[in-house]
N, C-alpha and C positions, 0 to 999 in steps of 0.2 A: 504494500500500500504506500500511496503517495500523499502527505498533504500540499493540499489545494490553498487550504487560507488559514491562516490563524485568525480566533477573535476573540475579545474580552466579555460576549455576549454571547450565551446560551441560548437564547431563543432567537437570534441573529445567526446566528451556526444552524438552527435546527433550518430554520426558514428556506436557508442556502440549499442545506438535504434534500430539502423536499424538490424544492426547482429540479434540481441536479435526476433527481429518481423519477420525476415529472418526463425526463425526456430520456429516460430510459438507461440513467447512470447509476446503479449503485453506490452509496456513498455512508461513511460512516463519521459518526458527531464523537470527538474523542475526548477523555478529559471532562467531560462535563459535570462530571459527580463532586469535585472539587468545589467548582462554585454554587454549587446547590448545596453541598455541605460549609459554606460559608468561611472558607478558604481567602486568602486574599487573590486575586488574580495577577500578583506579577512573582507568585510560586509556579506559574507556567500560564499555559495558553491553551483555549477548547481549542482543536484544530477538527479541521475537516476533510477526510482523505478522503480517497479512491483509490479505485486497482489499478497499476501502473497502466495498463492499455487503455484504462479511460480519461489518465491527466492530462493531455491536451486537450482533448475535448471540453473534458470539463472545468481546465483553465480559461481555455475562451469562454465558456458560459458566465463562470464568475465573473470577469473582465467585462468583460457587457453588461451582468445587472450592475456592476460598480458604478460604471460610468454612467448609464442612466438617471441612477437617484440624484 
């Protein structure tokens, strides 16, 4: 597995998944139990991978919703 993006937001990471699995990426939300378990966040980073055969794809996905918001 590859990450795709780091974030300091768990429901910003999940949100990401879903697009990603939306178009037919599987995609996993890592790290997240930390900051639900009320962790500080810069003990690490949620990241958001994929299987290496899908992280250009799904780099250009993420690079696109970035730039739109």
């Amino acid at each position: 597995m590859k990450v795709v993006k780091h974030y300091t937001d768990a429901f910003a990471a999940n949100i990401a998944k879903g697009m990603l699995e939306n178009e037919g990426i599987p995609a996993a939300v890592l790290n997240q139990n930390q900051v639900f378990a009320g962790l500080p966040t810069d003990l690490g980073t949620i990241d958001l991978a994929v299987e290496d055969e899908n992280y250009e794809k799904a780099l250009k996905l993420i690079e696109a919703t970035s730039k739109e918001e």
